[in-house]
C-alpha positions as CSV (number, residue, x, y, z in Angstrom):
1,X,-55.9,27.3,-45.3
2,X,-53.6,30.6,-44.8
3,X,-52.1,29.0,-41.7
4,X,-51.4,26.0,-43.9
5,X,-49.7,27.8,-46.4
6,X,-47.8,30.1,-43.8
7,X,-46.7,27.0,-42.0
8,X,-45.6,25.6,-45.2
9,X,-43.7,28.6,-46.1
10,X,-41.7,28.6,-42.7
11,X,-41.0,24.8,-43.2
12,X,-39.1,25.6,-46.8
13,X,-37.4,28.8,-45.4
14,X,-36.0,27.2,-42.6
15,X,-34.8,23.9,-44.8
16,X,-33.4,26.5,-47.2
17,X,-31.5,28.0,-44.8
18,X,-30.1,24.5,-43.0
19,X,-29.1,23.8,-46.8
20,X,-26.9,26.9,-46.4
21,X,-25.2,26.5,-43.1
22,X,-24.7,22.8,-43.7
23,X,-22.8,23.6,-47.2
24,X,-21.1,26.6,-46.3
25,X,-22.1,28.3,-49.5
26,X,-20.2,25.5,-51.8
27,X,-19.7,25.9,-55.2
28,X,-20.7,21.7,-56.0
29,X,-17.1,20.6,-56.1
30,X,-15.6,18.0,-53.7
31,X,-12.6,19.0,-51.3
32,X,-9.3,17.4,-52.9
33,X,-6.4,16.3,-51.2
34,X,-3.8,19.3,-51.3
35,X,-1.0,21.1,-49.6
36,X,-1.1,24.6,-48.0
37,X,-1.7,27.2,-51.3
38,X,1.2,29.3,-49.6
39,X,4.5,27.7,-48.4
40,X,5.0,27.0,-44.8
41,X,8.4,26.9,-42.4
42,X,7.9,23.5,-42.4
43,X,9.2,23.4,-45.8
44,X,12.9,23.7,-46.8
45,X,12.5,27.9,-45.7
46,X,16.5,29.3,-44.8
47,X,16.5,32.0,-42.1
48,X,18.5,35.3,-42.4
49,X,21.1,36.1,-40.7
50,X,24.4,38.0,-41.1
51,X,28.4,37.2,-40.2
52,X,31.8,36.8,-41.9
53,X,34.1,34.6,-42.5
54,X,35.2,32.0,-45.0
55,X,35.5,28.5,-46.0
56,X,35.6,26.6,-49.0
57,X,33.3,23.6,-49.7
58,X,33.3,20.9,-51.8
59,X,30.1,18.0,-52.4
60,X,30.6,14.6,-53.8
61,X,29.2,13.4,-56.4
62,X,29.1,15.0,-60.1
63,X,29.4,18.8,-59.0
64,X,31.7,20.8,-56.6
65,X,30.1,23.9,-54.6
66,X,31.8,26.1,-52.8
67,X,31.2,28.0,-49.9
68,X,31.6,31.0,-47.4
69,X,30.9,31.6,-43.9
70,X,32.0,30.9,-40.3
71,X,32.4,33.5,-37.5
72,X,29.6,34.5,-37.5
73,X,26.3,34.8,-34.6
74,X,23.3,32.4,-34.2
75,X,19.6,33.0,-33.3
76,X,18.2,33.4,-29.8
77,X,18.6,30.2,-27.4
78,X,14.6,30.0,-27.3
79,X,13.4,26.8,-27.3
80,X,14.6,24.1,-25.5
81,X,17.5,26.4,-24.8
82,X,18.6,28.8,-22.2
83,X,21.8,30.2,-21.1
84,X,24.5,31.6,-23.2
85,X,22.0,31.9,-26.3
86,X,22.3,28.8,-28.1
87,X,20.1,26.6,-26.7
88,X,22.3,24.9,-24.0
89,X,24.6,26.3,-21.3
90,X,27.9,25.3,-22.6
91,X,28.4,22.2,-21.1
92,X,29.2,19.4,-23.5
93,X,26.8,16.4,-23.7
94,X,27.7,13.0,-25.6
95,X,27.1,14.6,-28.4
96,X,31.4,14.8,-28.7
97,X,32.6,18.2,-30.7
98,X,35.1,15.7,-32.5
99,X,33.4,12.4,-32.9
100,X,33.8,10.9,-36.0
101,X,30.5,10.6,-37.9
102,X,30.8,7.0,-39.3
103,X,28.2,5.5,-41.2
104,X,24.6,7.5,-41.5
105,X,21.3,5.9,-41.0
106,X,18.0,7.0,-41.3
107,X,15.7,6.7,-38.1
108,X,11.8,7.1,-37.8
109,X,10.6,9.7,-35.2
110,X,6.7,10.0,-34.6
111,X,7.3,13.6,-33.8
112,X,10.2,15.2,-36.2
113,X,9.8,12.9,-38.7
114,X,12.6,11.1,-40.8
115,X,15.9,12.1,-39.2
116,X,19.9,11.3,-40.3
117,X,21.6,10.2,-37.0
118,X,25.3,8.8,-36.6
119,X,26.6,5.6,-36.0
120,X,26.1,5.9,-32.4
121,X,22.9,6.6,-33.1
122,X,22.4,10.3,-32.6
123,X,20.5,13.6,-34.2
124,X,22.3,15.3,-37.0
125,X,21.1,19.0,-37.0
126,X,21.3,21.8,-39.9
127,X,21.2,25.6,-39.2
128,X,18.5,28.3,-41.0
129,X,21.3,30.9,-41.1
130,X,23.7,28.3,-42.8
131,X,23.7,28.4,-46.4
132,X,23.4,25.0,-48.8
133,X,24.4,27.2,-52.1
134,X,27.4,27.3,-51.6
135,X,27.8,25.4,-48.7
136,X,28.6,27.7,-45.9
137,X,28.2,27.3,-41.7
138,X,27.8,30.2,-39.8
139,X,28.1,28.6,-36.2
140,X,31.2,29.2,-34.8
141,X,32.6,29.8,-30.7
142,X,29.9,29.2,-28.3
143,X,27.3,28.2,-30.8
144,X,29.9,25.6,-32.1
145,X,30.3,24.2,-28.7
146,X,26.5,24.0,-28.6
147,X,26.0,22.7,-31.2
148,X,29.3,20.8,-32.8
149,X,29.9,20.2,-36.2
150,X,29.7,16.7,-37.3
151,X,33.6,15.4,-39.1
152,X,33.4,14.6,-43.0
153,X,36.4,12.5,-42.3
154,X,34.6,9.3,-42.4
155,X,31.0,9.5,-42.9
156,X,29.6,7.5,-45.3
157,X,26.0,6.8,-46.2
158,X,23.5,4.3,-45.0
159,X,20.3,2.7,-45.8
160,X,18.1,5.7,-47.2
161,X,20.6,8.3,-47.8
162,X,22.2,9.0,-51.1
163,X,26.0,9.2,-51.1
164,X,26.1,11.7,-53.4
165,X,24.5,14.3,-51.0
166,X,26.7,13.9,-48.5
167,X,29.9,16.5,-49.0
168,X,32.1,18.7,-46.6
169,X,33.5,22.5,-46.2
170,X,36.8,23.7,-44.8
171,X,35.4,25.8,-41.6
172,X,37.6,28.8,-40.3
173,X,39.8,26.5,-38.2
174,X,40.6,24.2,-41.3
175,X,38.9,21.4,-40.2
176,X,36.2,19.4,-42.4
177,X,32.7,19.8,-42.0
178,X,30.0,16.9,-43.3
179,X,27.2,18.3,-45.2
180,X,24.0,16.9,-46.6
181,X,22.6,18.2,-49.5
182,X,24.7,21.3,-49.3
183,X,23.5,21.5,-45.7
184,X,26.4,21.6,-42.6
185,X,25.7,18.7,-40.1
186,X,25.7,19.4,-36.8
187,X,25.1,17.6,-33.2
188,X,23.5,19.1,-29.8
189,X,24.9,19.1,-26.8
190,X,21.9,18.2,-24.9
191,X,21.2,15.2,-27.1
192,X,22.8,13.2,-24.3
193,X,21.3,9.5,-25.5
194,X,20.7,7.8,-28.9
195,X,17.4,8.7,-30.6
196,X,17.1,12.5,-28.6
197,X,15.8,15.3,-30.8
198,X,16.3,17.9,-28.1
199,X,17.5,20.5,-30.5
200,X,14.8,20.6,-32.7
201,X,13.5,23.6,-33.2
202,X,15.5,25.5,-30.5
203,X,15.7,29.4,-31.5
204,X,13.8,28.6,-34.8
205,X,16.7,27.9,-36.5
206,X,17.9,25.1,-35.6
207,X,16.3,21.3,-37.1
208,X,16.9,17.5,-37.4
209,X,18.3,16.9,-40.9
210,X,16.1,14.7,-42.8
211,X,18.0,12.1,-45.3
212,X,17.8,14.6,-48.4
213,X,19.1,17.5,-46.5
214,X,16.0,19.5,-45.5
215,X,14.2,19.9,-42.4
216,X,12.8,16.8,-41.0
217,X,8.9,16.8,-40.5
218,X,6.4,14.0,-39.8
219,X,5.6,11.6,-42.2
220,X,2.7,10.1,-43.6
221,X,0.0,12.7,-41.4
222,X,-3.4,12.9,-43.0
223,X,-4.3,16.3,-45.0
224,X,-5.8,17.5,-41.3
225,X,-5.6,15.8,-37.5
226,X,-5.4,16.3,-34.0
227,X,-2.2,17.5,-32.1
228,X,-2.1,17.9,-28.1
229,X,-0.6,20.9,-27.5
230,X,-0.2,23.3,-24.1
231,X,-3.5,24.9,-25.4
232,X,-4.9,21.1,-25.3
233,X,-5.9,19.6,-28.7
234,X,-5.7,21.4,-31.8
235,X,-6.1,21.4,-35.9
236,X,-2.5,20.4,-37.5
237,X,-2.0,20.0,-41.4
238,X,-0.1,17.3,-42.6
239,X,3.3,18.6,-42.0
240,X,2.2,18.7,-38.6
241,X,1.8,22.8,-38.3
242,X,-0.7,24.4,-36.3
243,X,-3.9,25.3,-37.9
244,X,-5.7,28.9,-37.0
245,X,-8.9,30.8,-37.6
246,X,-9.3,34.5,-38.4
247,X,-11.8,36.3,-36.4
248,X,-12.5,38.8,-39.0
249,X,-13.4,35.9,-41.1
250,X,-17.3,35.0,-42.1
251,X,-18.7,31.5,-42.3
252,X,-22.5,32.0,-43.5
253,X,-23.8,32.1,-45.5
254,X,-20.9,31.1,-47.0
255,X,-16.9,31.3,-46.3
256,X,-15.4,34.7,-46.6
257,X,-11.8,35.0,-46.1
258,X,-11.0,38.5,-45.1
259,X,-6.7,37.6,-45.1
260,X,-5.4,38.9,-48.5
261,X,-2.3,40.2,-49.9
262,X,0.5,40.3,-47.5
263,X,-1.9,38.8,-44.9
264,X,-1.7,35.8,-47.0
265,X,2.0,35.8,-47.0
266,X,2.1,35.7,-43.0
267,X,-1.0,33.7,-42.7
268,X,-1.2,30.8,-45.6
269,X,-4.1,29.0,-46.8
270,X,-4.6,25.8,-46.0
271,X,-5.6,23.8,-49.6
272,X,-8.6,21.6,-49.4
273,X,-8.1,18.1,-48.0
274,X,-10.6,15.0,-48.9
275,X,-12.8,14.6,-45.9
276,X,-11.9,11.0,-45.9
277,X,-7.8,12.7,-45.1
278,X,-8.8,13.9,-42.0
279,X,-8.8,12.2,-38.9
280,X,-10.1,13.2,-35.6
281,X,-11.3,16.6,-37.1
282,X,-15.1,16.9,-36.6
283,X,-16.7,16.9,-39.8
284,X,-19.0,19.1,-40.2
285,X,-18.5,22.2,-42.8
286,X,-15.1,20.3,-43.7
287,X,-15.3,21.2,-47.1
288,X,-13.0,23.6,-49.9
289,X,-14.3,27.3,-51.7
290,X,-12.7,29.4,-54.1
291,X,-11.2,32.5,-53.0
292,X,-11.6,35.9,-55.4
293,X,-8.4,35.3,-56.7
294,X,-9.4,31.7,-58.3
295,X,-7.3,29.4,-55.1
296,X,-9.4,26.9,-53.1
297,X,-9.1,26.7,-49.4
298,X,-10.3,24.7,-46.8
299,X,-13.0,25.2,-44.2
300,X,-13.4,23.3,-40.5
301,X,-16.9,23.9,-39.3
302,X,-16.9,25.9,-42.7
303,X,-14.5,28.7,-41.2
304,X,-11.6,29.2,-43.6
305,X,-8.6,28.3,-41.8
306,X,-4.4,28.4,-42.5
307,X,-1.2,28.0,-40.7
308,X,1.5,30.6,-39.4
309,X,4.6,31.3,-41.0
310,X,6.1,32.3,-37.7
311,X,5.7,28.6,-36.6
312,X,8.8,27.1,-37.3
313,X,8.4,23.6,-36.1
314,X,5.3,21.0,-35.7
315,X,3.5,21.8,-32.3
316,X,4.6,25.1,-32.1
317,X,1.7,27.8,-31.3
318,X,3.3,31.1,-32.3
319,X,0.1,32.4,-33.8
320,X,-2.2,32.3,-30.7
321,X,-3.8,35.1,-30.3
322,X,-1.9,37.5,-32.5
323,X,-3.6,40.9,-32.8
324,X,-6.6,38.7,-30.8
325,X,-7.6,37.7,-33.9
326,X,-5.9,34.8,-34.5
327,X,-6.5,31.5,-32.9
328,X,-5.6,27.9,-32.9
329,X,-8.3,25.5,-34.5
330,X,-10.4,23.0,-31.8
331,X,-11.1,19.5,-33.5
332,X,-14.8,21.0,-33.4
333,X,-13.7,23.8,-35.2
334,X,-14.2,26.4,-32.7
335,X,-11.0,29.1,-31.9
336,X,-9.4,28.1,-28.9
337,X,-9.3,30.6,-26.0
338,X,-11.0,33.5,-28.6
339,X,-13.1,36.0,-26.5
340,X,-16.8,35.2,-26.2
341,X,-18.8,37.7,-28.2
């Protein structure tokens, strides 16, 4: 009868703590569909940068902005680039310094995202030091020849771009510059064929324009999915950014983040995502908790997880190993390439 009753006693223990684990400490809510509780590059984020210079610019439409800046540096030709800095080696491509813009469309690219080409077909390009407010461009000299501003002459807008966004500044040499949404327009000199998107993402600074101005990023990704990256397959939220664990982090009984404060601001939170937005993420403690400060955040295998501010592009895996802590997200959840304990 005692062995009975201490059998029993095991059974309900060990189904108690299954219950646990298989919850991750839940509060009884469902996961909702959200965005990352802290912004992410991916967004419309402007780099810093310094230079001088001047140029005035004027928009279409109902208001008029002006502008300041040329003659100035750019970022570091990392990337896709190498060379002289600016993500090509000073050779011209097709992309033409001079060539007329003509009429914008709006192309579909599985991997940037909605992107603004010209009528020959290729990438338009905008510049994190630039500056939409006023409308300023801070490539000029070398990184001009990389990457060369696209004529306002005769650009006019195509299906899926609003005429009233596109605009143009007076650069340093007095010619016109187009802009979108404020934005200078650029080409790349190693986009050598319609449809190239070479230039994405080169020194972190440098992105295909979407139609409304801001940087283009995938479309239509579930809340959480699977990227193949040089670390193999990994976690990516739905603009496509890379997904990492904290080591310091606790998972059970239930999901303690231990990134607060300014960790937060390097390290954002990924928002819960409905299980049913994921796809090709193993299931398993894919759920939301509420942090101390009241914020929900997601969990894959039910380890709280977030992206990387210093990623500035989809795909990109700045955030491995940092402080070997930090590590990209398998689809099973597990931190790719951490230490075995």
């Amino acid at each position: 009868m005692n062995t009975s009753w201490r059998s029993a006693s095991l059974v309900a223990t060990a189904a108690a703590v299954l219950a646990l684990t298989t919850a991750c400490g839940q509060d009884g809510t469902s996961a909702a569909e959200g965005r990352n509780v802290a912004a992410t590059a991916a967004a419309d984020g402007r780099g810093s940068g310094s230079g001088a210079g001047s140029g005035a610019g004027t928009r279409t439409g109902t208001d008029a902005v002006t502008g300041s800046g040329t003659d100035a540096v750019t970022g570091s030709g990392t990337g896709n680039g190498n060379g002289n800095g600016y993500g090509a080696d000073g050779r011209q491509g097709s992309a033409g310094a001079a060539r007329p813009a003509g009429r914008l469309a709006v192309v579909d690219n599985p991997e940037v995202g909605r992107v603004v080409t010209d009528s020959a077909g290729m990438t338009l390009y905008r510049f994190d030091r630039d500056t939409a407010e006023p409308a300023g461009s801070h490539c000029d000299g070398d990184c001009a020849t990389t990457w060369p501003p696209v004529p306002a002459g005769d650009a006019t807008a195509g299906t899926g771009i609003d005429q009233d966004l596109l605009g143009s500044l007076t650069r340093a040499d007095g010619t016109r510059q187009l802009t979108i949404g404020g934005w200078p327009a650029y080409r790349y000199a190693k986009d050598t064929r319609p449809g190239q998107v070479a230039g994405q993402g080169v020194g972190g600074t440098w992105y295909a324009l979407a139609p409304t101005g801001k940087k283009a990023s995938p479309a239509n990704l579930p809340g959480l999915s699977v990227r193949r990256t040089r670390l193999g397959n990994v976690v990516v939220d739905r603009n496509g950014m890379t997904v990492y664990r904290f080591l310091k982090d606790r998972a059970w009984p239930k999901p303690v983040s231990a990134c607060t404060g300014a960790c937060l601001e390097k390290w954002p939170a990924v928002a819960p995502v409905a299980a049913d937005d994921t796809d090709g993420v193993v299931r398993k403690g894919l759920m939301g908790f509420t942090r101390p400060d009241g914020t929900r955040q997601m969990t894959v295998d039910c380890w709280p997880v977030y992206t990387f501010s210093g990623d500035r592009a989809p795909g990109d895996i700045a955030g491995q190993g940092v402080g070997g802590t930090w590590y990209a997200v398998a689809p099973d959840g597990k931190p790719v390439g951490a230490p075995e304990k």
